[in-house]
N, C-alpha and C positions, 0 to 999 in steps of 0.2 A: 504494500500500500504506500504511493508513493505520497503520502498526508501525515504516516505515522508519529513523525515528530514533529508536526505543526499542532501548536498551540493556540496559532491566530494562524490564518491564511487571509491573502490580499489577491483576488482575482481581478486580473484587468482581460477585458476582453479587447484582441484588435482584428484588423484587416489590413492586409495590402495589397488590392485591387490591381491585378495583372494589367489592368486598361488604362493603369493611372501611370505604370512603367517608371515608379519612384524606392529610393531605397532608402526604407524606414528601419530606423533606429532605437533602440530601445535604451534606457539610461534609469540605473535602480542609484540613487544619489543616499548616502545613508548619513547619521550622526547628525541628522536635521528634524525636526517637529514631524509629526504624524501626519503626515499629509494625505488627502483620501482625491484628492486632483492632481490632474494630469495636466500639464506643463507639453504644449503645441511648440516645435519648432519649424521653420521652413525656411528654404532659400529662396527669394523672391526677388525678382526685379523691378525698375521703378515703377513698370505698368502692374505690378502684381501678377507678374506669372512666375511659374516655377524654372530658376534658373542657377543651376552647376555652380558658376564661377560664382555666386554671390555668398556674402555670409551668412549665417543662420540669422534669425530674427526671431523674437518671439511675437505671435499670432494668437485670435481667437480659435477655441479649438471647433468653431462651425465651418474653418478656414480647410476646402477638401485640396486633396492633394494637386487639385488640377489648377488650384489659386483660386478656384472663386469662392466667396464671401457667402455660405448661405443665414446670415444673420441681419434680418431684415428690420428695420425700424417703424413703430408705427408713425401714418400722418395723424397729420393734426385734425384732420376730421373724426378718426378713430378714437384718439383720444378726446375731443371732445363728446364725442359722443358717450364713450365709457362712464366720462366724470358725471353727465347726466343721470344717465341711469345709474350709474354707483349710488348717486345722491337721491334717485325715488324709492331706490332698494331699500337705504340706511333712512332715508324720514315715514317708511312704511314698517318698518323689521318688524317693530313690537306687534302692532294688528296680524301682519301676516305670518308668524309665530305662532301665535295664539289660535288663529284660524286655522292653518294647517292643524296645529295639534292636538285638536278636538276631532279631524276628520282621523290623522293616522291612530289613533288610540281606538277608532272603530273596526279598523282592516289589520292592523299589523298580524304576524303569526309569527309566533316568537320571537318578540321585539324586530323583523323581517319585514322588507314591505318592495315590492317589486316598481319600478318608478320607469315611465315613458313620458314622452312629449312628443304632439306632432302639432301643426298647423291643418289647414285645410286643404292644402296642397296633398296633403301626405293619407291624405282620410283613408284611402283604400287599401293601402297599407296596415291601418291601424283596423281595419277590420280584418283582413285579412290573418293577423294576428290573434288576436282575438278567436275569429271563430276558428281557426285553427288549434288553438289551446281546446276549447273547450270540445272540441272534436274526440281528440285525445283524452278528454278526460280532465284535464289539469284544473284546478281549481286557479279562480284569478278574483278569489274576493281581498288579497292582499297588493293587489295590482294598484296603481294611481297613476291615471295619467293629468299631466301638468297639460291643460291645452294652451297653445298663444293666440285664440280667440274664441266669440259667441260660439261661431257656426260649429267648429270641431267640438266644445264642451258638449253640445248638445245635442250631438251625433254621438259624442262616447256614454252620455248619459242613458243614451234609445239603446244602446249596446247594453246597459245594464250595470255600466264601469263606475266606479267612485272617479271623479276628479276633482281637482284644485286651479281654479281660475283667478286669478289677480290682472285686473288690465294696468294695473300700476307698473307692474314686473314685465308684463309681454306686451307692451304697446307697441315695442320696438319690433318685433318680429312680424316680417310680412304673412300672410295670409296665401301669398301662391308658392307651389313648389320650386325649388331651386332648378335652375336650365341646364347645370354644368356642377360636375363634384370644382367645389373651391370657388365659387363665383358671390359674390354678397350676401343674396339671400341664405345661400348656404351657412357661410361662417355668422349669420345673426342668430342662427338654429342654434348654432353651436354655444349661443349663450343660454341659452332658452335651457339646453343640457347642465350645463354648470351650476344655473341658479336653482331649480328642483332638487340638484344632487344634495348640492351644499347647505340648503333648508332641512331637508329628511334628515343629514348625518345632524346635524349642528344638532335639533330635536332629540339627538340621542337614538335613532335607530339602525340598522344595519341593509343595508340593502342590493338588490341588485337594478344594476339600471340595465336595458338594450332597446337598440336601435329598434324601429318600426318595421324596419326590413329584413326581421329576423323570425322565424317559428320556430315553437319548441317541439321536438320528440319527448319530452319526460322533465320530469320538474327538475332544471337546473341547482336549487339551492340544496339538491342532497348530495352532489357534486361540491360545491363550496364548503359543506358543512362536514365533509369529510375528516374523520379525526386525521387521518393516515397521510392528510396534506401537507401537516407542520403547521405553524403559530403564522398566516402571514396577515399583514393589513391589508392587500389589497388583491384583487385576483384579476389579471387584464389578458388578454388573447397577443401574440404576436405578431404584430403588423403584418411583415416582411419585407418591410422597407428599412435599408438599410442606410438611408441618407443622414448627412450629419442632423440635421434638422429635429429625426426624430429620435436622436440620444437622450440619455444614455440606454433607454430601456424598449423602444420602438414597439409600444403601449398601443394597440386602437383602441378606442375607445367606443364602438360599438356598442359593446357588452362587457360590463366588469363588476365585478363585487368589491364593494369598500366597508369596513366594521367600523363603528361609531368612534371608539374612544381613541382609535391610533390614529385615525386619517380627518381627525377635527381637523387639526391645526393643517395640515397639508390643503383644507377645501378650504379655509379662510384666505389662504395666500391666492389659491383662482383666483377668486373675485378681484383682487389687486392689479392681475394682468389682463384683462380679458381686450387690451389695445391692440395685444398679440396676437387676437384671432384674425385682425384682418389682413395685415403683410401673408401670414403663413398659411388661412386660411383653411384652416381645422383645427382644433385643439388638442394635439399631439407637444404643443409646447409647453401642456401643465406637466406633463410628466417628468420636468428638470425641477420643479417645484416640491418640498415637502420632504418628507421622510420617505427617500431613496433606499435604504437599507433593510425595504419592509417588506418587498414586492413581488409576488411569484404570480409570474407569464403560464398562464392554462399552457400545454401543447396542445396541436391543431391537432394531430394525431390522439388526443388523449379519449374519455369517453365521449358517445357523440351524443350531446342531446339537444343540436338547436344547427339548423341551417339557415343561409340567408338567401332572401328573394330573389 
């Protein structure tokens, strides 16, 4: 066992991309503080490409070996807009606390609560879902969908679904389905995601969130609630993207399970970024946030109990 005489071990995961034709270096620097980051270097010329005769520099580590910069900045319209809504979130919190929390204390099942969002765009989808669960069997009285408007609450309502409507919190989210993965309306979804997650946890409950584009074969939470898993905070699927962007953990967030008391502090910090969604245009960049040292990726290969659309 080559672990036997590790009492700590420090796993760095890399690559060196045959197509990037660069020759990466590794460097263990000892008799300095404990350092848990990784220190980018590269040769670069004045235009920012990769170049031999130059000397090392140090870089952002979004910095890919071919020179380009994938760390985008948000505009000022994102950020404006963020601070808006951060500001209708935090002068509603107390009401919509309290209002949530009288509805989750009717559905939860063992402190558990299954949490979706869709618009109207997405409506077909969200039945779809639905009656696909119950096809099977599954029960979805601990299900909540968060709508971001009238029209969808009251179509998951005829469905027979508890939800949670606040037009304080989704006024922002359009009403039609996104045209293109990454295009506006998509990344404003992607808040819509965030602010339900981070309400349920913060309430103290544990939950699984997925996508509208997903069915289940069998109740997923007896998969998460497995003793046999190990102690994790958070349970996410493996992208398989391996771009710097969505380092360190390359998280979708489709479908993931988060447990109340580990992954508070990790959902408070979302809400801090969410200017980020619009440069990158999905929210794979919360995953650089938080308690990093908690985190175990399902395999795609593991059991199957949920396919996507």
């Amino acid at each position: 066992d080559a672990t036997e005489n590790c009492d700590v071990m420090n796993a760095m995961f890399i690559e060196n991309p045959a197509r990037a034709r660069s020759r990466q270096c590794l460097a263990i620097v000892g008799g300095q503080y404990q350092s848990y980051h990784i220190q980018r270097w590269m040769r670069l010329n004045s235009e920012e490409k990769p170049d031999s005769n130059k000397p090392l520099q140090l870089v952002g580590r979004w910095r890919r070996n071919d020179g380009n910069d994938e760390f985008l900045y948000p505009k000022q319209r994102a950020i404006d807009m963020h601070q808006e809504l951060l500001l209708t979130y935090l002068n509603h919190l107390k009401s919509t606390k309290q209002n949530l929390s009288e509805i989750l204390k009717n559905i939860a099942i063992n402190n558990t609560v299954i949490v979706v969002t869709a618009n109207m765009g997405q409506s077909e989808l969200l039945m779809n879902l639905i009656c696909s669960s119950r096809r099977r069997g599954l029960d979805t009285k601990n299900l909540l969908v968060f709508p971001t408007d009238v029209h969808t609450k009251e179509l998951a309502e005829s469905l027979g679904l508890t939800t949670f409507y606040d037009d304080h919190l989704m006024r922002f989210i359009p009403k039609e389905e996104s045209a293109r993965y990454g295009d506006r309306t998509f990344a404003l979804i992607m808040i819509a995601k965030v602010v339900c997650v981070q309400l349920v946890n913060e309430l103290g409950y544990d939950l699984l969130f997925t996508d509208i584009d997903v069915v289940f074969y069998r109740d997923p939470m007896e998969y998460f609630r497995n003793p046999t898993l190990g102690n994790f905070d958070v349970y996410f699927q493996d992208d398989g993207s391996r771009q710097e962007r969505y380092a360190p953990y390359s998280a979708n967030s489709g479908m993931f399970a988060e447990f109340h008391l580990s992954t508070f502090w990790m959902l408070q910090s979302k809400q801090n970024i969410s200017p980020r969604l619009e440069p990158y245009q999905q929210n794979q960049c919360y995953g650089r946030n938080g308690r990093k040292d908690s985190i175990l990726f399902a395999a795609t290969k593991g059991p199957k109990f949920c396919s996507v659309v």
